[in-house]
N, C-alpha and C positions, 0 to 999 in steps of 0.2 A: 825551728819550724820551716826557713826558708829551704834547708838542705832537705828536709823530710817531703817538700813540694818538689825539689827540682828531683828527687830519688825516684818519686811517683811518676813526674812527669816524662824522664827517661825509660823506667821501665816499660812505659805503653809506647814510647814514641820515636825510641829512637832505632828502629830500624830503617829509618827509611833511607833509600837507596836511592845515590845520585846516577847520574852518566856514567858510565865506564866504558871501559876498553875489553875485548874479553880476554885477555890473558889474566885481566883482574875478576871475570866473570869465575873462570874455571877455578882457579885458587881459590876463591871463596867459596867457590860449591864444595872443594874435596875438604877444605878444613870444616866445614860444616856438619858434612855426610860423617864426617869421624867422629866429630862431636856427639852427633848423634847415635851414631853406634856405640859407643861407649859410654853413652846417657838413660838406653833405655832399661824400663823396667825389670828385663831379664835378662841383663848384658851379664855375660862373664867377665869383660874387661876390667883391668885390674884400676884402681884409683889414678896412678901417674899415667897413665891413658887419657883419661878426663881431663886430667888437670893438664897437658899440653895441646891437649886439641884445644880445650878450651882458650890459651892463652892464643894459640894458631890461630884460631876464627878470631878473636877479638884483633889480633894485628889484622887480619885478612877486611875487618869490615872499617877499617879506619880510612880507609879512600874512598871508600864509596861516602862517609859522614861528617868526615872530617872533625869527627873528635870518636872517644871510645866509646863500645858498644856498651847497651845493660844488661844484666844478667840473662834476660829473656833474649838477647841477642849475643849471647856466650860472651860478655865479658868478665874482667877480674878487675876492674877500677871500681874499690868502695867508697871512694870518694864521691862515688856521683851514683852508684845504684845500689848502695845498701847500707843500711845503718853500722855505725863501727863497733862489729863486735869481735872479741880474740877469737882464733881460731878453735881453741878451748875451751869457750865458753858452752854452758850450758843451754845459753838461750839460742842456741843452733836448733837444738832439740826441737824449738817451742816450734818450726816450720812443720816438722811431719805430725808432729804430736796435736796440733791446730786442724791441720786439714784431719787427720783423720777422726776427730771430736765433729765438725763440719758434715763429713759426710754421715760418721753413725747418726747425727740429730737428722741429717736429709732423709735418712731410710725411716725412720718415726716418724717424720715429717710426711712422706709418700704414703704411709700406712695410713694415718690419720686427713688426708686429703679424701680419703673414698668416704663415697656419699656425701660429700662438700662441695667437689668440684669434679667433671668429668675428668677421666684420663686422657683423651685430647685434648680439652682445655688445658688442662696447666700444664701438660708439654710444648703447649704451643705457647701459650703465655710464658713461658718460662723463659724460654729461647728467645722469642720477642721481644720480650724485653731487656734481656742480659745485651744481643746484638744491635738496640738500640743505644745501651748506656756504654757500650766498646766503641761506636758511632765517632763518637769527637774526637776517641785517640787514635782509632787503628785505621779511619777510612783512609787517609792522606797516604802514611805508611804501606799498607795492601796498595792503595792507584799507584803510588813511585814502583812499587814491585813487581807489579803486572805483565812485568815481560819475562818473569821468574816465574810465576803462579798460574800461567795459562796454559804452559805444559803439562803440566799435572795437574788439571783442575780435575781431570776423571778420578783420577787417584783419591786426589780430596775428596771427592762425592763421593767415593765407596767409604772412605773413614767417616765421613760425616753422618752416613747412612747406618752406619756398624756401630761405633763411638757417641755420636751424639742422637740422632733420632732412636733406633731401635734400644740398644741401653736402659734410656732410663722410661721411654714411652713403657715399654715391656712392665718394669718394676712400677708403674701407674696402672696397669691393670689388674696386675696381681695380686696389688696392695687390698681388694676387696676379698681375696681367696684364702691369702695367706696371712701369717705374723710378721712384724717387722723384723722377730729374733731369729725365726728359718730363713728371710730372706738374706739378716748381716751374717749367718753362719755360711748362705750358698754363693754369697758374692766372695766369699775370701779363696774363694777358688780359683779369684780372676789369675794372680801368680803361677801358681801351679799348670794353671789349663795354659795358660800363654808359654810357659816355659816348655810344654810337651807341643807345643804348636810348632815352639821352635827345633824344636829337635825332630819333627817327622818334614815340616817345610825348608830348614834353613840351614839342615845340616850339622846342629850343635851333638856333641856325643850324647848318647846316652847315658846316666849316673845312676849308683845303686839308691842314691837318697830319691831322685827321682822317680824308680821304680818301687822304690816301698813309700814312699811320702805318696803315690799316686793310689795303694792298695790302701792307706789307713784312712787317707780324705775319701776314697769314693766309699768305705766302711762309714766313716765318719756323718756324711751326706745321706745315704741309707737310713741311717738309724735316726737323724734331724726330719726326713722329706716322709720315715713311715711312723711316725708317733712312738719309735721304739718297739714298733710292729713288723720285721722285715716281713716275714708271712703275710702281711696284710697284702702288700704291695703287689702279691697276685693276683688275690682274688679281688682289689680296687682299685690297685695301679696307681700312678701319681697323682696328687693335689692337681691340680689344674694350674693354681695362685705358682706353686713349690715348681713347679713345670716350665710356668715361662722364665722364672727369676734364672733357672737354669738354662735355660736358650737366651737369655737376657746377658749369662752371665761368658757363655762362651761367644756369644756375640762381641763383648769387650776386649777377650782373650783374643778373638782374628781381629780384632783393630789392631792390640796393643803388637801383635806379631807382624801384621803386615805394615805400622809404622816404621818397626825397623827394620824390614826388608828392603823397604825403598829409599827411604833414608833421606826426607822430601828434605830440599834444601833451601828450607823455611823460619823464620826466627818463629818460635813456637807459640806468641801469643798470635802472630799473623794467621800461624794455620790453625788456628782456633776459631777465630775471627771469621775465616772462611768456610771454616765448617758450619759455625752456627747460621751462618747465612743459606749453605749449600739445604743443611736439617729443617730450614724452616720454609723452602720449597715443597721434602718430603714430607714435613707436619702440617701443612695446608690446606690440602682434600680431606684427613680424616677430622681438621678441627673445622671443618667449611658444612661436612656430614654428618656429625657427631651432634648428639642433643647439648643443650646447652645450660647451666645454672646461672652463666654471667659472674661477672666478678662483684663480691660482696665484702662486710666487713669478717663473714668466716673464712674467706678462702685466699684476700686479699696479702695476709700476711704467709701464708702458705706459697705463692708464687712470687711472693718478694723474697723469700726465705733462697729459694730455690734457684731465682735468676742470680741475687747478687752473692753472696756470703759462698754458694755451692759451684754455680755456674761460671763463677769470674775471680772471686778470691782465691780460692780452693787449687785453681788450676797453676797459676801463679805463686804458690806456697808452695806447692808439690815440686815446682820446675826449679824453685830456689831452694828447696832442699837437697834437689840430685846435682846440684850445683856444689853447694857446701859439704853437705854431708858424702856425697856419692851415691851410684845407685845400687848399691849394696846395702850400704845401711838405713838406707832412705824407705826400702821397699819392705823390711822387716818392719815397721812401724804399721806396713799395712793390716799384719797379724793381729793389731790390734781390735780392728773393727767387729769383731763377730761382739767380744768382752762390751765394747762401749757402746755398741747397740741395742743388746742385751739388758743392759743396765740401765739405759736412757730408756728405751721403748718399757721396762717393768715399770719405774719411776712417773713417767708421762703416760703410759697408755693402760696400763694397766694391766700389762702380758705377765703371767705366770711363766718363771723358768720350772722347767718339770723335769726330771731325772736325766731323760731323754737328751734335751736338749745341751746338758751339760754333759753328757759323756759323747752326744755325737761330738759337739762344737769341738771338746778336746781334740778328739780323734783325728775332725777336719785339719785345728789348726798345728797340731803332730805332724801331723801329712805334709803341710805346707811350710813350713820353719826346716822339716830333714830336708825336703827337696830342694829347697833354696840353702840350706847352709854344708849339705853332705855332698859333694862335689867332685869323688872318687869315681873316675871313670865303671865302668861295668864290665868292659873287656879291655884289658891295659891294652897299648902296642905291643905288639911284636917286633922284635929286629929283627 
């Protein structure tokens, strides 16, 4: 019990950064930035990339702490931030495999909030809450850093605004329009759309899986968003609900691309911490305007559901997965989410799967599995 408190306690709290010098400022920022680049959701980088930057930044923050960083702060000492398990071991798995059980129950979860509770309300409450119960570990942490995070605090506020407010406020509205099973079938797009983000933004090649993984998901998404009716979709055009989840959903896809663009040189619960503080400025006027239900015992466990397990857990499992696992293997787990949705939201809500839905969803996540796993350039080099 004592190692599993000091495991927890590191994880939230040990970035925080003493005095330094800045030759030790810069060296922490570039082993970082690699880290990062090599971390994220649609990094090519190959595994032993990771896994040295990651030991880099761990040397690199040991002067500013004066012992080793936690995982959230790119270390590799399990002695102190994670439970000992072999490297082989199965219950590696259980990180991506958790969050993504996590999230498909949030998209049930968001369906079943409408007509409970408004859709600014529990975005506001949601966040509010989560950046309150972050409060005891991370303020201390973010004040030591604040000569790091004030440069890029714009930056944070466009991801926070992208990432955290619009995200999932969007999938709060929708939730009255549409089904939680078109919404887990239109989010699994997030991969895809961020991978083609980065190839039009940042320069990655273009690949043939990308170009056909791109033809069978947007077929895929067609045939989910028109009831199996493409014809339909002329003469009445999209769902309204099917509509935002899809601005909802390439809204994630320019976070998750412009994260690694800039490569903020942040331990990643910090710039969470920040964000949600930043999102709950932008969630303030429309929950200040916004009619109100109040919070009750129907909607209570719905925003508790949302701040802690989705909002704080969830974020935290994902990052020690691309840790362990890498962010290759880490991000195919997310293919799972349309399936676990699907099956939670029939189970709990009482959604009928319909032909439809099981031949788009295939289609979509066809799409999304070649793109990320067919890697063959489109036009080789030339010599």
């Amino acid at each position: 019990m004592w190692r599993w408190r000091r495991h927890y306690k590191w994880s939230f709290c040990s970035a925080v950064q003493s005095p330094r010098t800045p030759e030790q400022t810069a060296s922490s920022q570039r082993a970082i930035k690699e880290y990062r680049a090599s971390s994220s959701i649609h990094s090519p980088e190959p595994p032993h990339r990771t896994a040295q930057a990651v030991i880099q930044c761990s040397q690199m923050l040991r002067p500013m702490t004066g012992h080793t960083a936690s995982p959230l702060a790119f270390s590799t000492n399990r002695r102190i931030i994670t439970p000992r398990f072999n490297d082989d071991s199965l219950m590696q798995y259980a990180f991506p495999l958790i969050t993504v059980l996590i999230w498909a129950i949030n998209t049930a979860v968001t369906k079943a909030s409408a007509g409970v509770i408004f859709p600014a309300e529990i975005g506001f409450y949601r966040w509010a809450l989560a950046g309150l119960l972050f409060t005891p570990f991370m303020l201390r942490p973010v004040w030591a850093n604040r000569a790091a995070i004030k440069p890029v605090l714009g930056k944070i506020f466009i991801l926070a605004v992208l990432g955290t407010a619009m995200y999932q406020s969007l999938a709060y509205f929708a939730a009255s329009l549409t089904t939680a099973t078109n919404m887990g079938i239109i989010q699994s797009l997030v991969p895809m759309m961020a991978q083609g983000l980065s190839i039009a933004c940042l320069g990655n090649r273009l690949t043939r899986g990308a170009l056909l993984g791109a033809v069978l998901s947007f077929v895929g998404v067609v045939v989910v968003v028109s009831a199996g009716n493409p014809a339909g979709l002329i003469d009445h055009g999209v769902n309204r609900g099917d509509a935002m989840v899809l601005v909802a959903t390439a809204s994630y896809a320019v976070y998750s691309t412009l994260l690694k663009k800039w490569q903020l040189c942040l331990p990643p619960l910090q710039l969470l911490y920040v964000q949600i503080l930043l999102a709950l400025i932008v969630l303030l006027p429309p929950f200040i305007l916004s009619a109100k239900t109040g919070l009750n015992a129907s909607n209570i466990p719905m925003v508790l559901y949302a701040a802690i397990p989705t909002s704080m857990l969830a974020p935290w499992l994902w990052m020690t997965s691309i840790m362990r696992l890498g962010p290759s293997r880490t991000t195919l787990f997310f293919n799972l989410m349309p399936i676990a949705t699907a099956l939670i939201a029939a189970a709990t809500l009482g959604e009928q799967l319909a032909l439809y839905h099981l031949f788009g969803g295939a289609l979509t996540l066809c799409g999304v599995i070649l793109a990320e796993r067919w890697t063959t350039p489109l036009r080789s080099k030339t010599s």
